[in-house]
N, C-alpha and C positions, 0 to 999 in steps of 0.2 A: 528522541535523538536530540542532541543537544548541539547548536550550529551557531555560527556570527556570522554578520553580514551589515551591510549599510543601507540604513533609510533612506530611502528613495523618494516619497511620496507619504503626507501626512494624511487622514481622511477621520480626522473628528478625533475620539481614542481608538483607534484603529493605523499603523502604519505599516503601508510597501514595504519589505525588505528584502534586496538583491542579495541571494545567498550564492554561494560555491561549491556542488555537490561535487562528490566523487562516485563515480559510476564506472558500471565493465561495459564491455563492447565487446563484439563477437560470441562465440561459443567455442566451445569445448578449450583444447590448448589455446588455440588464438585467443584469449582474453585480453586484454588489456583495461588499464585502469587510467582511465582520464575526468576531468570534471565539466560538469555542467554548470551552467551560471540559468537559474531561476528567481522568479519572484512570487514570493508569499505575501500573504498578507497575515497578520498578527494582531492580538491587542497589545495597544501601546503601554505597559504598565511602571516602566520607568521614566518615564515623560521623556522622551529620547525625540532629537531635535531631525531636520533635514542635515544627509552628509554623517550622523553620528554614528559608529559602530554598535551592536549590541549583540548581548547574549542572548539567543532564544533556542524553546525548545519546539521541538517541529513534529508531525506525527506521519511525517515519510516513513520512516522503516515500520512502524507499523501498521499503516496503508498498502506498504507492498507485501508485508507477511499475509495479511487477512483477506488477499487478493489469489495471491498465492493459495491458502488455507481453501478457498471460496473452492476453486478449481480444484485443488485436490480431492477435496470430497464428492466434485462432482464427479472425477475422474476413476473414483477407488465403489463411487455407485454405480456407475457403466459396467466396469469387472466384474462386480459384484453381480448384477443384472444376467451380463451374459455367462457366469458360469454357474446361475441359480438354474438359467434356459438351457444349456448345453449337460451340464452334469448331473442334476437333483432331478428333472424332468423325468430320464428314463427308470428310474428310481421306483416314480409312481404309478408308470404302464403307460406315461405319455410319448409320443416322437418328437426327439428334439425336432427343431428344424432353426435352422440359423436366422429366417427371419423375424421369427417369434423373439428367441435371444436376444436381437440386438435393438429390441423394441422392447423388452423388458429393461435393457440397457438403459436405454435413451430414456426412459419414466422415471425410473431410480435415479439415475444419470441426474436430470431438469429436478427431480425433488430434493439429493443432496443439493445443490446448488442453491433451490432457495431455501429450503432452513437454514444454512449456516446466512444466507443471506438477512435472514430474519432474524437472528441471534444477532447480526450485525447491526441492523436496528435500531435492537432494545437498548446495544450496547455501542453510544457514540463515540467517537474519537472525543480525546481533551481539544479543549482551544490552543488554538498558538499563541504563545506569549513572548512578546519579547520583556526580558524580566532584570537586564540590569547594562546599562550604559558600561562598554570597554574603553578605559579612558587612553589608555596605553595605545590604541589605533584611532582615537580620535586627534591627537597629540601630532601623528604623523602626518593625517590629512589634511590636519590645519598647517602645516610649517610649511 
């Protein structure tokens, strides 16, 4: 995701930057879309001063997909779980019983969760970069 914001705080090649998210609130109809003001921190690869604007890219929206992602699979091996125990059971001459189900559930359930977690792992997020000085906002902070 691709965001600006203003360096706040320098730390070596490394720089703070106060970003301006846009975010929903509530659920269902009631949504609404207002912003949040966070701070990241980045490598500094534009040599970008205290106060300067910059471009950077950020790996929010794919922390909240792969979080997202995390959950659903855990959410789609519960299902899966309780209708292998409720359905497939009597199949084989067994009785279901619903406690059994949802402890099948909750196993499936805790193992999708951490493979996808494991796969998240192997597979780090990029770094944050802030990768080029916005002159055009820095122009106006300084007047």
């Amino acid at each position: 995701m691709l965001e600006k914001g203003i360096v706040v705080e320098l730390k070596g090649d490394r720089a703070a930057v106060k970003v301006q998210r846009q975010v929903t609130t509530g659920c269902g109809c009631g949504n609404m879309l207002t912003t949040e003001e966070t701070m990241v921190e980045v490598k500094n690869l534009c040599q970008a001063g205290l106060n300067d604007w910059v471009a950077l890219n950020s790996t929010h929206d794919i922390k909240k997909y792969r979080d997202a992602a995390q959950l659903g699979a855990a959410f789609l091996a519960f299902i899966s779980g309780i209708a292998v125990g409720e359905y497939l059971f009597p199949h084989f001459g067994l009785i279901p019983q619903t406690p059994v189900s949802l402890g099948i559930g909750a196993v499936l359930g805790i193992i999708g969760f951490l493979t996808i977690q494991g796969i998240y792992r192997k597979k780090p997020l990029p770094a944050q970069v802030a990768y080029k000085l916005l002159a055009a906002e820095n122009k106006q902070t300084q007047a």
